[in-house]
C-alpha positions as CSV (number, residue, x, y, z in Angstrom):
1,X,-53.4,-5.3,-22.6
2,X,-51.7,-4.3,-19.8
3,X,-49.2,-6.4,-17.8
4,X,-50.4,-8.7,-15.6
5,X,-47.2,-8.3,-12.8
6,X,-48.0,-4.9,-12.8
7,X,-51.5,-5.5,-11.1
8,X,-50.4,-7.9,-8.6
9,X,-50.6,-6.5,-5.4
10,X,-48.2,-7.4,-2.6
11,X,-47.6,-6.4,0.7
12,X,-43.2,-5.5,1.0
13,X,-41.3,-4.0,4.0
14,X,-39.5,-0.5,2.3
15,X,-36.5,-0.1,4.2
16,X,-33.9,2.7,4.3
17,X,-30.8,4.2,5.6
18,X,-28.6,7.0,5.4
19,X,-25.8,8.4,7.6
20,X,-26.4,5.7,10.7
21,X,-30.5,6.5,10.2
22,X,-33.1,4.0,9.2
23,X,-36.9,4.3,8.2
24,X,-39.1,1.2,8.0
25,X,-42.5,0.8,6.3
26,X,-44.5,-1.6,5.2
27,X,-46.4,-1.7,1.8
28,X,-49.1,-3.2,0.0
29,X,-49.5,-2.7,-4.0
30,X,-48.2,-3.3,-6.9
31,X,-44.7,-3.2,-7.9
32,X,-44.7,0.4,-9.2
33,X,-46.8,1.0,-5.8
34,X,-43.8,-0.5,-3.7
35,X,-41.0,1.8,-5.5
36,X,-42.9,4.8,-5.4
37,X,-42.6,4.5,-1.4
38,X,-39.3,3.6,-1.2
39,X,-38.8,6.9,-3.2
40,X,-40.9,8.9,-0.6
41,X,-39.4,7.4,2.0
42,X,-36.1,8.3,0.6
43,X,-36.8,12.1,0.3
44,X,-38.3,12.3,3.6
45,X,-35.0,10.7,5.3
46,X,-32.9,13.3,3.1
47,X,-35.1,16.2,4.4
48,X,-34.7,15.1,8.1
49,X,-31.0,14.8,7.7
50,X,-30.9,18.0,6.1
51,X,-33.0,19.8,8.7
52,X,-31.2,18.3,12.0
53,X,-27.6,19.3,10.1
54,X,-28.8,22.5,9.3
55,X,-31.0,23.5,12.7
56,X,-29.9,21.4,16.0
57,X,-26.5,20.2,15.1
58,X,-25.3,22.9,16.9
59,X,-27.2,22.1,19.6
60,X,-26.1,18.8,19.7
61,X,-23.1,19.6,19.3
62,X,-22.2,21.6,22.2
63,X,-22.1,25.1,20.0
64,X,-19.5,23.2,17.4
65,X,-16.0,23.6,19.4
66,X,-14.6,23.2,15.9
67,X,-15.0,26.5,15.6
68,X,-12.8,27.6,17.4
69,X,-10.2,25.2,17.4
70,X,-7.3,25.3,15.4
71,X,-5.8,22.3,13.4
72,X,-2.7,22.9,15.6
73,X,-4.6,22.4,18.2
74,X,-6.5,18.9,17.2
75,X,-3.0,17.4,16.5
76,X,-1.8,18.5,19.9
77,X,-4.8,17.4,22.2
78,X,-6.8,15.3,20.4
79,X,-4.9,13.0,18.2
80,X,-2.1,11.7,20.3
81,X,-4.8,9.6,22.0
82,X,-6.2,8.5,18.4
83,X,-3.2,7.4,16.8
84,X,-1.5,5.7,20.3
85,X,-5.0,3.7,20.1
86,X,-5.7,3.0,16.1
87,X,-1.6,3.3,14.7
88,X,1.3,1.5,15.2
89,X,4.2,3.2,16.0
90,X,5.8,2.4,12.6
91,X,2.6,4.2,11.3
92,X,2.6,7.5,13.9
93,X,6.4,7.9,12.9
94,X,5.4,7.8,8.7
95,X,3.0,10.4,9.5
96,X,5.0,12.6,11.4
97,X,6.0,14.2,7.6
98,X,2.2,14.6,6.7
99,X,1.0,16.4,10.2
100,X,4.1,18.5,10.0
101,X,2.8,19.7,6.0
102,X,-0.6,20.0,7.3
103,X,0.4,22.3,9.8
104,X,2.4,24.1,7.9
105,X,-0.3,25.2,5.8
106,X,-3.5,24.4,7.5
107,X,-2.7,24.8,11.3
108,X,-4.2,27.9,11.6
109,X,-7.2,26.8,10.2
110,X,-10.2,26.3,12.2
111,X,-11.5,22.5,12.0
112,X,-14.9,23.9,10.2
113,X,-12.6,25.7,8.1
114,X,-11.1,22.7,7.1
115,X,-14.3,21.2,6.2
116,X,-14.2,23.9,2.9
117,X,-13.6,22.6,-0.4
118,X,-12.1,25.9,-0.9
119,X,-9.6,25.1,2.1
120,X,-8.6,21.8,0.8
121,X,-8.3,23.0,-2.8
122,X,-6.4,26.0,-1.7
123,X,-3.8,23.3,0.3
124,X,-3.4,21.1,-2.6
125,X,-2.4,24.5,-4.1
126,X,0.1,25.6,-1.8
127,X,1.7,22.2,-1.6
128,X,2.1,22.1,-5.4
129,X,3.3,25.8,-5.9
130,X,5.8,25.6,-2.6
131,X,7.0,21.7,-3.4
132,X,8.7,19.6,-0.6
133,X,9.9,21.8,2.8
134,X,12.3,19.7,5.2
135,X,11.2,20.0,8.8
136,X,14.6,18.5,10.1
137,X,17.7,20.7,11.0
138,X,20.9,19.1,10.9
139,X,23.3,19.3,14.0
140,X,24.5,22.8,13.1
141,X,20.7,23.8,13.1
142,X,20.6,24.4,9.5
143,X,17.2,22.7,7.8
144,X,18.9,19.3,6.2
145,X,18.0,19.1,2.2
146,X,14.8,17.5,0.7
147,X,15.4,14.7,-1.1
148,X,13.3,15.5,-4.4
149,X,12.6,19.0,-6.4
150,X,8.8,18.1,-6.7
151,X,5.9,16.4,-4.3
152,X,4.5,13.9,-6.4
153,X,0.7,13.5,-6.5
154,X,0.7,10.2,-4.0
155,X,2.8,12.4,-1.4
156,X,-0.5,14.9,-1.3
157,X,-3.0,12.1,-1.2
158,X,-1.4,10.9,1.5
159,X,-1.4,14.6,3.4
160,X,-5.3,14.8,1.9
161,X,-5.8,11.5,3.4
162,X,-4.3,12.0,7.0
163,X,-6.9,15.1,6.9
164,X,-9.6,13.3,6.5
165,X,-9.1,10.5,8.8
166,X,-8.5,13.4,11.9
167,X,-11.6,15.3,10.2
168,X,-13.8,11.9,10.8
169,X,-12.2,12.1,14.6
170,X,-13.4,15.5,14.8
171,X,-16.8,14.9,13.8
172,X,-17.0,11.4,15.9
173,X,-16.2,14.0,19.1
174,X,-18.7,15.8,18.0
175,X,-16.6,18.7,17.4
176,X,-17.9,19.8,13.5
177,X,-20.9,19.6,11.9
178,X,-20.4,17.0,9.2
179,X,-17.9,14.6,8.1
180,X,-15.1,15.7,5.5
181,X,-15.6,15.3,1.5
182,X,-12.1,14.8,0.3
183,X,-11.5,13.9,-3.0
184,X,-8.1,12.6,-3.7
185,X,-6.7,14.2,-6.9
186,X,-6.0,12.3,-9.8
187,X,-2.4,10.7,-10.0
188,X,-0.2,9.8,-12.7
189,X,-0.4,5.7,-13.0
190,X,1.3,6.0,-16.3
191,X,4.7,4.6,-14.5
192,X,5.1,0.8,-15.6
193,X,6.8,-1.1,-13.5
194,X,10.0,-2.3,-15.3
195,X,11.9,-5.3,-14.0
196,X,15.2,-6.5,-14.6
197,X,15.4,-8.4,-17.9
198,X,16.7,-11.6,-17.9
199,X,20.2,-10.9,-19.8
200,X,20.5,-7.9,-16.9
201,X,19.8,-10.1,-14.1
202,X,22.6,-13.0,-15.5
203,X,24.9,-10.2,-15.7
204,X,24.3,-8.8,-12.2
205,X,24.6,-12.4,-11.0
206,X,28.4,-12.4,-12.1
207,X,28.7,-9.4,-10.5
208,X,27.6,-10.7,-7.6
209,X,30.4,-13.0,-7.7
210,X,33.0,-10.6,-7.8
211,X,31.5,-9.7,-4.2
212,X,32.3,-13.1,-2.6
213,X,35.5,-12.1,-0.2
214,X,33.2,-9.5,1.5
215,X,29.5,-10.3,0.4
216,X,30.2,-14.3,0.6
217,X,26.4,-15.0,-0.4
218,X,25.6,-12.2,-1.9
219,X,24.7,-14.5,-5.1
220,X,22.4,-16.9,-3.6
221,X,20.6,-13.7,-1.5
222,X,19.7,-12.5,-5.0
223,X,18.3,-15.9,-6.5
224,X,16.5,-16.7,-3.1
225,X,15.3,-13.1,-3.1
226,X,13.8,-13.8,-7.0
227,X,12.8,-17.0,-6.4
228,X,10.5,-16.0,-3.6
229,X,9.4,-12.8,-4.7
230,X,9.6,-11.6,-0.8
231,X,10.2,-8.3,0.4
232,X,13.6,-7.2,1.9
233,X,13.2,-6.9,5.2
234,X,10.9,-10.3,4.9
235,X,14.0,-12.0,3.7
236,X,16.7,-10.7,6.0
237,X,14.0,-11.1,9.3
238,X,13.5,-14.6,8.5
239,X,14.1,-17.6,10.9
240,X,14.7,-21.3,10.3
241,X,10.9,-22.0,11.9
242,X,9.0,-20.3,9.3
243,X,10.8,-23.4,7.0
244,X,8.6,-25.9,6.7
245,X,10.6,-28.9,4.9
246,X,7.5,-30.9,5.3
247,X,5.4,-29.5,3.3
248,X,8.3,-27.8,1.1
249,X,7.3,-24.0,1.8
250,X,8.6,-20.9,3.3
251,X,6.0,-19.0,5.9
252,X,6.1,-15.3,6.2
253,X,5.2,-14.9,9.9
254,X,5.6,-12.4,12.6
255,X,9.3,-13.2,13.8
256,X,9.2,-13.1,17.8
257,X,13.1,-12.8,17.1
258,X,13.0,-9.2,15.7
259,X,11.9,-6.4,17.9
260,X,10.0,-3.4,16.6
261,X,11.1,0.3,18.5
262,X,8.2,-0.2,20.5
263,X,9.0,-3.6,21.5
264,X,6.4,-5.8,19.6
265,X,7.5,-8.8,17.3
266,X,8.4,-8.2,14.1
267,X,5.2,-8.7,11.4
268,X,4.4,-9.2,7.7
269,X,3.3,-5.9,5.8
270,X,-0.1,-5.6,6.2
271,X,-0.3,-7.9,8.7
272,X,-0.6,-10.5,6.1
273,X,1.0,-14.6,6.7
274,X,1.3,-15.9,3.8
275,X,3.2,-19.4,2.6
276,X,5.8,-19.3,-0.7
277,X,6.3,-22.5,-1.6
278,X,10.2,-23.7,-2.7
279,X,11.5,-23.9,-6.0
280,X,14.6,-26.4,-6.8
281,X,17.1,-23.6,-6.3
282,X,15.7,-22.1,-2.9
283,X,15.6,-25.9,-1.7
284,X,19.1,-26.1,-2.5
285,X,20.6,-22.6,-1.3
286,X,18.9,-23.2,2.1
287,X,20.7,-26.6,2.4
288,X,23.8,-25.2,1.8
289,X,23.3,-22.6,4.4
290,X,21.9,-24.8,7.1
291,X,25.1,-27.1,6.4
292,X,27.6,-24.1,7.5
293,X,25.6,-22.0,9.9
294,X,23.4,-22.4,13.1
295,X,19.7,-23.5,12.4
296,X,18.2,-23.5,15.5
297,X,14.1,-21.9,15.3
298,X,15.4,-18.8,16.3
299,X,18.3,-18.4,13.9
300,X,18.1,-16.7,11.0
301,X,18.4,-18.2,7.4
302,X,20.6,-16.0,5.5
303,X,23.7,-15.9,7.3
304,X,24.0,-12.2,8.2
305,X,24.7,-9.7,10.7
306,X,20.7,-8.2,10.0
307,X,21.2,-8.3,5.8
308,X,24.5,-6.5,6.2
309,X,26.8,-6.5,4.2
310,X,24.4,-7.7,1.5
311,X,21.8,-4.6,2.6
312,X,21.3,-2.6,5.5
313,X,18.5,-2.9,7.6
314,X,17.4,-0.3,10.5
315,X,16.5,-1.9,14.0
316,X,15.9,-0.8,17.2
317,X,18.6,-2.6,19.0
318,X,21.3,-2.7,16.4
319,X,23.0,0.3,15.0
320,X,23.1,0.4,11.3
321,X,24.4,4.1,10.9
322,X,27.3,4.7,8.5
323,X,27.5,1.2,7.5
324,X,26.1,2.5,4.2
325,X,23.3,0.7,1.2
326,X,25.7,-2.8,2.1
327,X,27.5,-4.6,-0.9
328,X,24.2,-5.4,-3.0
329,X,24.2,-1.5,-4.8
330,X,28.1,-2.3,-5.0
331,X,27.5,-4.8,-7.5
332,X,24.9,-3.5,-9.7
333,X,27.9,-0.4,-9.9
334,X,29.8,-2.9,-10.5
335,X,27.6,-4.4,-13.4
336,X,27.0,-0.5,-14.9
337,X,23.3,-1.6,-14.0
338,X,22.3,1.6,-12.2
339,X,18.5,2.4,-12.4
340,X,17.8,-1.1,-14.0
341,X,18.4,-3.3,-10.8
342,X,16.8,-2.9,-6.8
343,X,16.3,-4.9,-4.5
344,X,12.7,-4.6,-4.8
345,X,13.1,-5.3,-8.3
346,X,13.8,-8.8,-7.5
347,X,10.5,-9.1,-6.9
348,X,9.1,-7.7,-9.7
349,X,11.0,-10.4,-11.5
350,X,9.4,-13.1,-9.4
351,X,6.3,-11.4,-10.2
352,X,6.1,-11.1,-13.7
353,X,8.4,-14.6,-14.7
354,X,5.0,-16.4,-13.6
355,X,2.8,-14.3,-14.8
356,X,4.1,-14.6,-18.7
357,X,4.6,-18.5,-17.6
358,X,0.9,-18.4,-17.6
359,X,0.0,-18.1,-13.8
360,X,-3.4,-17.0,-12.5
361,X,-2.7,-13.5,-11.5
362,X,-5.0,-14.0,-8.3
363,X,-2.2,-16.8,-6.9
364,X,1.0,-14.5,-7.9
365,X,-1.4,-11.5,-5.4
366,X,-1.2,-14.6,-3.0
367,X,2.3,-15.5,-3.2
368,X,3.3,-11.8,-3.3
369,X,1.1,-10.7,0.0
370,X,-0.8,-7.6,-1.9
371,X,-3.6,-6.4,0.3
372,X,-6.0,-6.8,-2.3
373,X,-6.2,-8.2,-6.6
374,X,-6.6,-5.0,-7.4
375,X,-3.6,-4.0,-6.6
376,X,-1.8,-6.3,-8.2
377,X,-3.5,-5.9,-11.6
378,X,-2.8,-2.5,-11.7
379,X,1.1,-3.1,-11.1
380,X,1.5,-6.0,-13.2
381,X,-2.2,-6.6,-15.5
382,X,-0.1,-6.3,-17.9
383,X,2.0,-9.0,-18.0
384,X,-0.6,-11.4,-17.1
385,X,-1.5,-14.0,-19.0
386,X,-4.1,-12.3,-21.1
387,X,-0.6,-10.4,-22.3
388,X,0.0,-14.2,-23.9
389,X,-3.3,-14.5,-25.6
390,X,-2.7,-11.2,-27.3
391,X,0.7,-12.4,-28.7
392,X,-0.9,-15.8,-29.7
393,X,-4.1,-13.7,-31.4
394,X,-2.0,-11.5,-33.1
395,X,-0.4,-14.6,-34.5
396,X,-3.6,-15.5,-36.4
397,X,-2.4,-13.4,-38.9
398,X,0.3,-15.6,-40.1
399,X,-1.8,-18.2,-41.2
400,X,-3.4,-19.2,-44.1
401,X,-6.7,-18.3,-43.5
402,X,-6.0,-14.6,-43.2
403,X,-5.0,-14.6,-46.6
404,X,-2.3,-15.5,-49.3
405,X,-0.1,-12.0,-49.3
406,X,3.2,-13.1,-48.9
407,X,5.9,-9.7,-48.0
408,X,9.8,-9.8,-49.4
409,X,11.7,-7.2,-48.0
């Protein structure tokens, strides 16, 4: 007997849309009737697209200028104008490295060229085989000396990626025939982050201590830094009005005090605010410091000439050179803790004491500002606190109703 939604008929509006183009029609059948048309519709979209790429797309086009023209010369005309629009000019002077490597071994490149799997495969190649090139000359002209043996896989995602976002210009202008298909290649994720253990970090502290005469908080920089969880140049670019006493919190805020090279305010990575409540300890280090130095709004908190001489900090209207890493990397010398202890590690200790004290890993993303969850699982997902209901699973096994065996060494 056959089904009896199968044989009721309806009448649907099939809708759908590929590559910015929609088809519409309306249907009246049964169910199988209704998918059977959106099939149709689907192939006959697909050969349209396929047809007006592979005949009038020049047309369109103008003859496809991309052609012709050079990588070299995309990145000369065309994408100043881009990146002074869409980029900050934090951003525009990070991907000064990735332009220069593209250049190096795609400039010649036409911008269909570029379009080749063969082309990008053949640069992920080239950047592999010849490893990092330095494209600064020190002041007796000589190239200065990269800084690692090896590009890493994230260093040529980030080249691959740069291509792709001035390939999507290029085809927006109307100057190739499709948008770019880059695929990323595979990187190594097998790093765990490691943060300082606790018997590490109490032996840092004391460290810290022998750093008083010319570091005189160095100490309380590193619990507040731990306690918190922010980022360096969050801590050392914060002002007394992002402390709310009020409602007990610290907000991490674009500081109007801290000026940018191109003159805007200083902001949160990724442009996120976020608010970090106080533990015990911040409360009282932040007393202690308001007691003994200026507090106005526009202050700063931690009482230093722009993190110096706990850790140096570039900015556009301070000169930092030759004042060196600042006292902090003194005293994990100091401790013998070299490769154990960062600054950034600090916050990997924030991070991970809540998340084995049982926090919800979507607040400690919060407090932490990632982007997105994601992000923080795959950093941390381990220590979360599924990592504690392992340990107390595991501990089913010592009782009694797992059985009587009983092991003497």
């Amino acid at each position: 007997m056959p089904n009896e939604q199968s044989t009721i008929t309806e009448t649907k509006v099939v809708q759908v849309q590929r590559n910015g183009r929609r088809r519409t029609r309306r249907v009246t059948g049964t169910a199988r009737d209704i998918r059977v048309a959106k099939r149709q519709l689907e192939s006959e979209l697909e050969r349209e697209l396929s047809d007006r790429t592979a005949k009038t797309a020049p047309l369109e086009r103008g003859g496809l200028p991309g052609e012709t023209m050079t990588l070299n010369d995309f990145f000369a005309t065309r994408w100043p104008s881009y990146a002074s629009v869409h980029q900050n000019v934090h951003s525009r002077k990070l991907n000064e490295n990735k332009i220069a490597y593209l250049l190096h071994h795609l400039g010649d490149k036409t911008l269909e060229d570029c379009l080749l799997s063969s082309t990008v495969d053949g640069f992920i190649t080239a950047m592999k085989e010849t490893g990092p090139l330095s494209f600064r000359s020190n002041r007796d002209g000589s190239p200065r000396k990269t800084r690692c043996n090896k590009l890493s896989d994230t260093t040529i995602n980030k080249s691959l990626q740069l291509l792709k976002t001035a390939l999507h210009v290029a085809y927006n202008d109307r100057l190739t025939s499709r948008p770019p298909r880059i695929k990323l290649i595979r990187q190594d994720d097998s790093k765990a982050v490691l943060p300082p253990s606790e018997h590490d970090f109490k032996t840092f502290l004391d460290s810290c201590e022998q750093c008083r005469e010319w570091a005189p908080y160095l100490p309380e920089v590193v619990v507040f830094t731990a306690e918190t969880g922010m980022r360096k140049t969050e801590v050392f670019t914060l002002t007394w009005k992002s402390v709310d006493w009020e409602r007990g919190l610290i907000r991490v805020e674009e500081q109007p005090t801290f000026k940018l090279i191109d003159g805007s305010n200083w902001k949160p990575k990724n442009l996120r605010n976020r608010e970090i409540p106080l533990s015990t300890r911040v409360k009282q280090i932040l007393r202690m410091w308001m007691e003994k130095h200026p507090h106005g709004p526009d202050d700063v908190v931690v009482p230093s000439d722009l993190g110096s001489p706990y850790y140096t900090i570039y900015r556009a209207d301070f000169e930092t050179k030759g004042s060196g890493q600042g006292y902090f990397y003194e005293a994990v010398k100091y401790a013998g803790l070299q490769g154990k202890i960062t600054f950034h590690g600090l916050r990997h200790l924030f991070a991970v004491r809540l998340l084995t004290a049982g926090a919800p890993v979507t607040v400690v993303s919060e407090l932490l500002g990632h982007k997105n969850i994601e992000h923080t699982v795959k950093v941390y997902g381990r220590y979360s606190n599924d990592s504690k209901v392992r340990f107390e699973t595991i501990r089913m096994l010592d009782t009694d109703a797992y059985g009587q065996l009983t092991y003497t060494p």
